[in-house]
DSSP file (Angstrom, degrees, kcal/mol; ACC not computed):
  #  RESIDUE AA STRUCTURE BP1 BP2  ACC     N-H-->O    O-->H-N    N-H-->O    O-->H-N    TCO  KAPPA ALPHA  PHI   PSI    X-CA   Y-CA   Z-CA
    1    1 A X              0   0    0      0, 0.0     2,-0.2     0, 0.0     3,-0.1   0.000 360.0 360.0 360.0  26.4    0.0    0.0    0.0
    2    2 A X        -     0   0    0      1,-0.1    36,-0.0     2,-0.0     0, 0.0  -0.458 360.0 -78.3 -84.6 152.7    3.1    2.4   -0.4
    3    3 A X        -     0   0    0     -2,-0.2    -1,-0.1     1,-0.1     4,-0.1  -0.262  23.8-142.3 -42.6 146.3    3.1    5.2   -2.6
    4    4 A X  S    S+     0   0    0      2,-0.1     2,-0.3    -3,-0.1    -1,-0.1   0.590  80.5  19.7 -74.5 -46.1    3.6    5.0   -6.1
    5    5 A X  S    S-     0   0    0      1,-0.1    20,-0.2     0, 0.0     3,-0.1  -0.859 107.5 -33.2-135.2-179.9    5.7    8.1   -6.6
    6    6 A X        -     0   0    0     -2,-0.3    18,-1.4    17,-0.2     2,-1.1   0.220  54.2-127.7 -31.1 124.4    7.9   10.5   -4.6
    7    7 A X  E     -A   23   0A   0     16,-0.2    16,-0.3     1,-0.2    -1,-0.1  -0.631  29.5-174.6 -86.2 113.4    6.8   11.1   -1.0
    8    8 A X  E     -     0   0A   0     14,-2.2     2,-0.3    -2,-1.1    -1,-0.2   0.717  55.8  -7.8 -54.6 -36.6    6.6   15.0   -0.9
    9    9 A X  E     -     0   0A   0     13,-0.5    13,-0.8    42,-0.1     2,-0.4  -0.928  53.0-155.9-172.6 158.9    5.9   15.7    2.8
   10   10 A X  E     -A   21   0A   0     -2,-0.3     2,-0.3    42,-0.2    11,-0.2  -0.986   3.2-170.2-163.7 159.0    5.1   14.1    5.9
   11   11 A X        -     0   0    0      9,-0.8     9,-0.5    -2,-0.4     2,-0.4  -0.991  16.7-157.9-141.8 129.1    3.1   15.4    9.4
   12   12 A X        -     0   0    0     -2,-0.3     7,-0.2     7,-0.2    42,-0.1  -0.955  10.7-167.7-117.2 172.5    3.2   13.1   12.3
   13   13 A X  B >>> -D   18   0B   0      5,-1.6     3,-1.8    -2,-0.4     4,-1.6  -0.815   4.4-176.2-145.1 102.6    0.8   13.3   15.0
   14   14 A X  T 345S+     0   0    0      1,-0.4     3,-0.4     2,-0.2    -1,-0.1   0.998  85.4  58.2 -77.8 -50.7    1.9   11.1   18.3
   15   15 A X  T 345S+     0   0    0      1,-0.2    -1,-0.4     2,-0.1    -2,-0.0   0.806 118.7  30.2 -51.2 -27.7   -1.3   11.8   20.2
   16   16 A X  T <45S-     0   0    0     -3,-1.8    -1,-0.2     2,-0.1    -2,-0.2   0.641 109.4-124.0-126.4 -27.2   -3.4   10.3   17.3
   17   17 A X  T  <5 +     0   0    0     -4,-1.6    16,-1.3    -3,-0.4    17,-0.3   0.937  60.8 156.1  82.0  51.4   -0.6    7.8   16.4
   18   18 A X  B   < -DE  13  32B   0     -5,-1.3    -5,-1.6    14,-0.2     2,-0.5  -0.965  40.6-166.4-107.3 128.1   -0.7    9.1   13.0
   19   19 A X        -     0   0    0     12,-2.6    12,-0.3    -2,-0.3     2,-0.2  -0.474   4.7-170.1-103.6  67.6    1.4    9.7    9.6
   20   20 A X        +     0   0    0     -9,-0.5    -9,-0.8    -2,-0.5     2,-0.5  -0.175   8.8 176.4 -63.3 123.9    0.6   11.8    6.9
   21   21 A X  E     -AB  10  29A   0      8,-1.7     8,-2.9    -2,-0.2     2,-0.3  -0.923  14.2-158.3-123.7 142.3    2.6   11.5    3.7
   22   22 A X  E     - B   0  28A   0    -13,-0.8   -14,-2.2    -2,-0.5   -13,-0.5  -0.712  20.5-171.9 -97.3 144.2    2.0   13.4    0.4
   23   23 A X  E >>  -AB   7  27A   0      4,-1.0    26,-1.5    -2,-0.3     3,-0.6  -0.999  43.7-109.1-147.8 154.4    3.5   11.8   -2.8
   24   24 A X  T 34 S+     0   0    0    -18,-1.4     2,-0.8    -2,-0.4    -1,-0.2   0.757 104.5  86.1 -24.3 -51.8    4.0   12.7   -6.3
   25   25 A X  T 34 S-     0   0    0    -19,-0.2    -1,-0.2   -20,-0.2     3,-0.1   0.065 110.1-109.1 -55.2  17.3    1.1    9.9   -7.0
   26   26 A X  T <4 S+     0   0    0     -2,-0.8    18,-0.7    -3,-0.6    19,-0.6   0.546  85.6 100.5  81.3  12.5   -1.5   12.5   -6.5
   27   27 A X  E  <  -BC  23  43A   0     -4,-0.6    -4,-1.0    22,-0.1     2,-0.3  -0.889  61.8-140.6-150.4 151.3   -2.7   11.0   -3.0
   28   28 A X  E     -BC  22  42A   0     14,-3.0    14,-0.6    -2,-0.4     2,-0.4  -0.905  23.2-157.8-113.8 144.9   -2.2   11.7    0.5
   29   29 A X  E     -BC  21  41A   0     -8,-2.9    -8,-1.7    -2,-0.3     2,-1.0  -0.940   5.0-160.2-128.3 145.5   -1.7    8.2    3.1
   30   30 A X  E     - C   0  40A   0     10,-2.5     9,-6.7    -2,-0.4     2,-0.7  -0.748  19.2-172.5-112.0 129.6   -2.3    8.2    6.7
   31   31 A X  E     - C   0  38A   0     -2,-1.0   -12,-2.6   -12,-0.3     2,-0.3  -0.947  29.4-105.0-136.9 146.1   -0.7    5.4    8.3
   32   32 A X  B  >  -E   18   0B   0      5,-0.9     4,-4.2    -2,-0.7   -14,-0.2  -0.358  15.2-157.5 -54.0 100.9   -0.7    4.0   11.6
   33   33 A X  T  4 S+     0   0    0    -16,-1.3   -15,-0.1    -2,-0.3    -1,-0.1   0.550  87.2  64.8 -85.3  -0.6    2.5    4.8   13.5
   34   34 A X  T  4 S+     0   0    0    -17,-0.3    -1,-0.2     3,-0.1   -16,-0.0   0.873 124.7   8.2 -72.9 -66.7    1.8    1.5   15.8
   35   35 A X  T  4 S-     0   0    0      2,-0.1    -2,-0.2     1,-0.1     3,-0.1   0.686 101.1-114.0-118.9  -7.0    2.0   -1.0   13.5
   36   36 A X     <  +     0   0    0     -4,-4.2    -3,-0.1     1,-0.3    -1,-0.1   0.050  68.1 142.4 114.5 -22.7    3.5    1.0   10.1
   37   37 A X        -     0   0    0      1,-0.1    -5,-0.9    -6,-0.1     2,-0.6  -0.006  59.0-125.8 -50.8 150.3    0.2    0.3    8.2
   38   38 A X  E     -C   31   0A   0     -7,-0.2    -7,-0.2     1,-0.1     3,-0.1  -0.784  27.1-173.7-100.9 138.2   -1.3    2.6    6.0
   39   39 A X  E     +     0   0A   0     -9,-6.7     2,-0.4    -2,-0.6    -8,-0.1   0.634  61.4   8.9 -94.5  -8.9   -4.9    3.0    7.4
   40   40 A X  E     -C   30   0A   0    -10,-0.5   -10,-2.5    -3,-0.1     2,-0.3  -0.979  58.9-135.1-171.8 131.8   -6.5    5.2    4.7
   41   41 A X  E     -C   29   0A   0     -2,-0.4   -12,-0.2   -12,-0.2    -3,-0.0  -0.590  16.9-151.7-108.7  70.0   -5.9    6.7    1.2
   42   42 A X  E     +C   28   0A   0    -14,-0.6   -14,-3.0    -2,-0.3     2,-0.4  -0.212  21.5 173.1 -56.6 119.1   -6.7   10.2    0.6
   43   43 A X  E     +C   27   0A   0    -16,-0.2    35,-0.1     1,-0.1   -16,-0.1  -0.973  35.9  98.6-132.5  99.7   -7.7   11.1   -3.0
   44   44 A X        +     0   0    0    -18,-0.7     2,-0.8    -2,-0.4   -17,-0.1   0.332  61.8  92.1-161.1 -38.6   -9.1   14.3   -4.5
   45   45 A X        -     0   0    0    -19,-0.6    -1,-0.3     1,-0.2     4,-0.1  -0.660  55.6-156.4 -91.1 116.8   -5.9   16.1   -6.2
   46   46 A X  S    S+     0   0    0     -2,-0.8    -1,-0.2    -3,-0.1     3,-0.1   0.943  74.2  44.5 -53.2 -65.6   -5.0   15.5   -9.9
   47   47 A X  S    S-     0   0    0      1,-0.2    17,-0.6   -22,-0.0    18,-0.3  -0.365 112.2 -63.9-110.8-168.6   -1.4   16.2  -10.0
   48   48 A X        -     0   0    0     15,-0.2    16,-0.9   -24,-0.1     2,-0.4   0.103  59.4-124.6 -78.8 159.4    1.3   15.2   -7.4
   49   49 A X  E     -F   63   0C   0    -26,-1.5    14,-0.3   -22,-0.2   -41,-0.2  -0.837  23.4-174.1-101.0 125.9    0.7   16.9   -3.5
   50   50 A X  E     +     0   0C   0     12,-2.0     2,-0.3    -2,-0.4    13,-0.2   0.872  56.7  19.1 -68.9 -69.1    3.0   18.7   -1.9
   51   51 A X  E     +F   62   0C   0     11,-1.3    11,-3.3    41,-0.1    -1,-0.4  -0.898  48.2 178.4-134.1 151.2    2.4   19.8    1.4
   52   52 A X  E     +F   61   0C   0      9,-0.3     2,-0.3    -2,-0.3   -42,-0.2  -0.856  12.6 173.5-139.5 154.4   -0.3   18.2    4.1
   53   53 A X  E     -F   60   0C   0      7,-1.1     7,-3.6    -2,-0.3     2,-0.2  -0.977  27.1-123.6-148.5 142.5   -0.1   20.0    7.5
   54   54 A X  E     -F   59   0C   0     -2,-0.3     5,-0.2     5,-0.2    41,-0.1  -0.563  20.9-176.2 -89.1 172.1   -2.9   19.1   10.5
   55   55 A X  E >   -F   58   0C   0      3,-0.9     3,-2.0    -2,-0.2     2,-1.4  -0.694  64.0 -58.6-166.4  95.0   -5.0   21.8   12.0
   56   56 A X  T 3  S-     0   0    0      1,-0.3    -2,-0.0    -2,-0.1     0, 0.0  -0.504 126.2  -3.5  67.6 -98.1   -7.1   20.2   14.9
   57   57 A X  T 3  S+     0   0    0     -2,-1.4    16,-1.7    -3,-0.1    17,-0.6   0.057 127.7  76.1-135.2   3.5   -9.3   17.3   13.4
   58   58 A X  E <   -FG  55  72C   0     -3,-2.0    -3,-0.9    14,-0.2     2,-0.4  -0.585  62.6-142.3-108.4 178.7   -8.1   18.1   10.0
   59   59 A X  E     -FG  54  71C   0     12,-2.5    12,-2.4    -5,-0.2     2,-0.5  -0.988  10.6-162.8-145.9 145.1   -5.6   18.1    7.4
   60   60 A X  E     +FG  53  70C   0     -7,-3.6    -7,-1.1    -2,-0.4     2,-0.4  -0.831  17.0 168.7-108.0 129.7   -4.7   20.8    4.7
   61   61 A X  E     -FG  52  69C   0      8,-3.3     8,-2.3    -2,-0.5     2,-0.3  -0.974  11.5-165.8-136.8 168.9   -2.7   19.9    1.6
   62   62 A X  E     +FG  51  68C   0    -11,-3.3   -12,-2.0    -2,-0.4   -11,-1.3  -0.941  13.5 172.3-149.9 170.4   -2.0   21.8   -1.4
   63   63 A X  E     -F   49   0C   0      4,-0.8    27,-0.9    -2,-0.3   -14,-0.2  -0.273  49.1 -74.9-138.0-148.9   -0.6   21.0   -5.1
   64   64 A X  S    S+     0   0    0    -16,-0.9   -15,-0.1   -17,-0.6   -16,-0.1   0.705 121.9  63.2 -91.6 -29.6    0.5   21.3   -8.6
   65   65 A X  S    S-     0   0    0    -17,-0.4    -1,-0.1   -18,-0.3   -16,-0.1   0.471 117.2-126.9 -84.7  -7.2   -3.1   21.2   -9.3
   66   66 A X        +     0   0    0      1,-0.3    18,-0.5    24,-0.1     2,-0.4   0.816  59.5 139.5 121.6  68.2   -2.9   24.5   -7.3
   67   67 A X  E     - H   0  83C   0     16,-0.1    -4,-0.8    23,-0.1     2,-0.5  -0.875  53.9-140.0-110.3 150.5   -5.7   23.6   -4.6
   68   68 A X  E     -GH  62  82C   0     14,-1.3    14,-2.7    -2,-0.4     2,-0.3  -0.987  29.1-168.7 -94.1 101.0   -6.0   24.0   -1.0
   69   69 A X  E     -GH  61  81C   0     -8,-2.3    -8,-3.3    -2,-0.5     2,-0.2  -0.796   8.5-175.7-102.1 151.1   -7.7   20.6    0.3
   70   70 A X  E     -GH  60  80C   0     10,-0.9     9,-2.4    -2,-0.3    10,-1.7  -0.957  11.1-178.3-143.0 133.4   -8.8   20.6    3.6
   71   71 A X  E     -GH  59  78C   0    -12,-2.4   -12,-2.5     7,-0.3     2,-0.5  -0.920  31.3-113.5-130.6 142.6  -10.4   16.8    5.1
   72   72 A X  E  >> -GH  58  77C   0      5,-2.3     4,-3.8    -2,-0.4     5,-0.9  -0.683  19.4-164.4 -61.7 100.8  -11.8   15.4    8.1
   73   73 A X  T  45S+     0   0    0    -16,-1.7   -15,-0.1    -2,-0.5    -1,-0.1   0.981  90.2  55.0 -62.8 -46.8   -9.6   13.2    9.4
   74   74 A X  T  45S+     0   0    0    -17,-0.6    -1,-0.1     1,-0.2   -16,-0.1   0.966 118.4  33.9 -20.3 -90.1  -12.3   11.8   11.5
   75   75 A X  T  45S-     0   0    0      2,-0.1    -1,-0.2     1,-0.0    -2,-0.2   0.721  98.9-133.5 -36.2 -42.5  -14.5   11.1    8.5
   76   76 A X  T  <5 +     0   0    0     -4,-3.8     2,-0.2     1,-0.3    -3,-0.2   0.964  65.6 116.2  56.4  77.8  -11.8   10.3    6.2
   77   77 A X  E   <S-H   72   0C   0     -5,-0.9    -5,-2.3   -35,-0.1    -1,-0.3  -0.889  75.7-106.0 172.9 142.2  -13.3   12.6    3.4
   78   78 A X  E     -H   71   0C   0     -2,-0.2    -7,-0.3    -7,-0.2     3,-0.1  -0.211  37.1-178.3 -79.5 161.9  -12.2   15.7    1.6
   79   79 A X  E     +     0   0C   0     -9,-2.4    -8,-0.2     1,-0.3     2,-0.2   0.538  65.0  12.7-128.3 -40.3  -14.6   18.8    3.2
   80   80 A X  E     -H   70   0C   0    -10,-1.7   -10,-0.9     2,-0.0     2,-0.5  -0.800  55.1-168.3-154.5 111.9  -13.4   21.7    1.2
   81   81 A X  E     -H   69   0C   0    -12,-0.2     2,-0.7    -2,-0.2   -12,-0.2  -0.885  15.0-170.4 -59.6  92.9  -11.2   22.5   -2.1
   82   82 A X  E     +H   68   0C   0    -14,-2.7   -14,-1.3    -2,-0.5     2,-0.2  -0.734  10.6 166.5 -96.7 133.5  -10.2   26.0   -2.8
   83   83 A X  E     +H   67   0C   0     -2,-0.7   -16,-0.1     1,-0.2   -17,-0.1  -0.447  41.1  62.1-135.8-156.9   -8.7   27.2   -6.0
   84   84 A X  S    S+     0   0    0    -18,-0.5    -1,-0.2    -2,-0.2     3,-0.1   0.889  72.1 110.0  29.9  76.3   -7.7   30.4   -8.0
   85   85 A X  S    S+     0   0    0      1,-0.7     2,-0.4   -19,-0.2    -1,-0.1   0.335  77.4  27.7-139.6 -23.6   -5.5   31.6   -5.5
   86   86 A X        -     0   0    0    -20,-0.3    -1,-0.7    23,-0.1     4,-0.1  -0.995  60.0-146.3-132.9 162.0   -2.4   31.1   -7.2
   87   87 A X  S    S+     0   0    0     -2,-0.4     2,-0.2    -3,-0.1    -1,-0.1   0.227  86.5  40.3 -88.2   5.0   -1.5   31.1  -10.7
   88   88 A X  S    S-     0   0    0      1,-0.0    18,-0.3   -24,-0.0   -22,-0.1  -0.899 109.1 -64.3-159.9 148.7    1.5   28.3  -10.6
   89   89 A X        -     0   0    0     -2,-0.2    16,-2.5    16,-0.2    17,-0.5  -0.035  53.4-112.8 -52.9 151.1    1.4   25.0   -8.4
   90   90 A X        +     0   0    0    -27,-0.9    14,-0.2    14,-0.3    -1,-0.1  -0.635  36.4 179.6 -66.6 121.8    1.3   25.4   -4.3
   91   91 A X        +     0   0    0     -2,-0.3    -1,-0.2    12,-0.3   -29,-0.1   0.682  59.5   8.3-101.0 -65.8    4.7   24.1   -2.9
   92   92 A X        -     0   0    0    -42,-0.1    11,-0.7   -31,-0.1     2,-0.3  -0.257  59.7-163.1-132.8-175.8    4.4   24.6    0.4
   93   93 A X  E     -I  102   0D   0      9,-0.2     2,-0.4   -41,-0.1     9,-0.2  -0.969   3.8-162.7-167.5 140.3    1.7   25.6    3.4
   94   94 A X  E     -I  101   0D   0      7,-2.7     7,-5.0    -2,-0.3     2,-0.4  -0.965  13.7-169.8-126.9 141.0    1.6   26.9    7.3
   95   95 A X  E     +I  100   0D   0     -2,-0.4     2,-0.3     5,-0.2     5,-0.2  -0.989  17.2 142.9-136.8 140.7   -1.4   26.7    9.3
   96   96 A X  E >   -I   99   0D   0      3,-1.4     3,-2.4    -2,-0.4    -2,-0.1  -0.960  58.0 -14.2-160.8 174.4   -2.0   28.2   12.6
   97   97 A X  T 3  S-     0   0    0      1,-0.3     0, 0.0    -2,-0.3     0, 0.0   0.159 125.9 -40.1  39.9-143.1   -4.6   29.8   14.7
   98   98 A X  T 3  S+     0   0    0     16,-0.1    16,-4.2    -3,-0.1     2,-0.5   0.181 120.7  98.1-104.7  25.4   -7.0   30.6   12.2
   99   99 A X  E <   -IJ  96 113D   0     -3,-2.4    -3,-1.4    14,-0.2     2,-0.4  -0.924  45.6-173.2-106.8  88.6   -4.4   31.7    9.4
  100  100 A X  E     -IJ  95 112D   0     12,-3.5    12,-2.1    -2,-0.5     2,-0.4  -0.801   6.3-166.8-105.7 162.7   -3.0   29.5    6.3
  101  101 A X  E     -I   94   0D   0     -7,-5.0    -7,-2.7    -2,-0.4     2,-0.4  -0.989   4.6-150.0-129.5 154.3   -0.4   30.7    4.3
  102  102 A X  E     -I   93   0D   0     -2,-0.4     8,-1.1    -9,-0.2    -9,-0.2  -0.972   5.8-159.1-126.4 124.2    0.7   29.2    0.7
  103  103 A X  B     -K  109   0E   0    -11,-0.7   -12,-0.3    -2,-0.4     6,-0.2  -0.226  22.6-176.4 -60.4 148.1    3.5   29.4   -0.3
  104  104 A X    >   -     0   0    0      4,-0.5     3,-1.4   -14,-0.2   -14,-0.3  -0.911  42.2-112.4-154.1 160.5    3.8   28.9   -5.0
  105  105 A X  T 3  S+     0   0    0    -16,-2.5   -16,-0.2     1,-0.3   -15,-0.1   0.294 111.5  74.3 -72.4  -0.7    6.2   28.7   -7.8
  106  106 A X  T 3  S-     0   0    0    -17,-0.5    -1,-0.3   -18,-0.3     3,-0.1   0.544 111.0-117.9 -84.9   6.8    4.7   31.9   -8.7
  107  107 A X  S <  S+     0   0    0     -3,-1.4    -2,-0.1     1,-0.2     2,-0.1   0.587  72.2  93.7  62.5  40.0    6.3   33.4   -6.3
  108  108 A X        -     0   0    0     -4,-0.2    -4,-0.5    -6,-0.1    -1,-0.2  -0.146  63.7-115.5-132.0-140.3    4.0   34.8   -3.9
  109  109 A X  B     -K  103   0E   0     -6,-0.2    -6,-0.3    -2,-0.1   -23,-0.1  -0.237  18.2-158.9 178.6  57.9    2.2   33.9   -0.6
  110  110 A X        -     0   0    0     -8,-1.1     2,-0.2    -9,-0.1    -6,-0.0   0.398  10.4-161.7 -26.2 172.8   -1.7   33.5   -0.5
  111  111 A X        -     0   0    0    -10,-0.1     2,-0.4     2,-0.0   -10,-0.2  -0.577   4.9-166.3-168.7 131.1   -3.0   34.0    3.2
  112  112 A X  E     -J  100   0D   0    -12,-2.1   -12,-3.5    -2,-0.2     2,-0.3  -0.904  12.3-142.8-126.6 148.5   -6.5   32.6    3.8
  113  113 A X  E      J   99   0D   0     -2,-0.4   -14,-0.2   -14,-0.2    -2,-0.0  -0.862 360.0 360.0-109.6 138.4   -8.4   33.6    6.9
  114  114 A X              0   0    0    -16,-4.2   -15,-0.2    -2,-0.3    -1,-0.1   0.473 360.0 360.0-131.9 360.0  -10.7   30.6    8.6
């Protein structure tokens, strides 16, 4: 159940005993820091994922496909997609508070208030 292409990114999360990995292969995987399994296979972004970061009970990722996904981890299901915010793929993403920022090859810095 490993990724297919390049693993991009990764988040752990000890209290939840969680791993989130981003890969070239379009898909985010949360695997089970216990026993090494991957529990779940996140699916929504057409080209390869970049960044995933948590925020509470979620997870944020961004892409080439130049989205902001945000999922219910809980649920295991995608919640929200936002797009036209940059004009070249999302590399990278901070979230805090109620603040994300993205980072793009276009060389600018989005900042979305939630």
């Amino acid at each position: 159940k490993e990724h297919k292409g390049t693993i991009s990114s990764l988040q752990l999360h000890i209290p939840r005993n969680i791993l989130m990995t981003s890969s070239g292969d379009h898909s985010i995987k949360q695997w089970d820091i216990r026993t090494g399994e991957v529990v779940h296979t996140y699916t929504g972004h057409t080209r390869p994922v970049m960044s995933v970061q948590f925020y509470n009970d979620r997870m944020v990722s961004t892409g080439f496909d130049m989205t902001v996904k945000i999922w219910s981890i809980k649920e295991k299901k995608e919640m929200q997609s936002i797009s036209d915010i940059h004009s070249q793929p999302i590399r990278c993403l901070k979230f805090q508070e109620n603040v994300l920022l993205c980072g793009s090859y276009d060389a600018t810095v989005s900042v979305l208030n939630f």
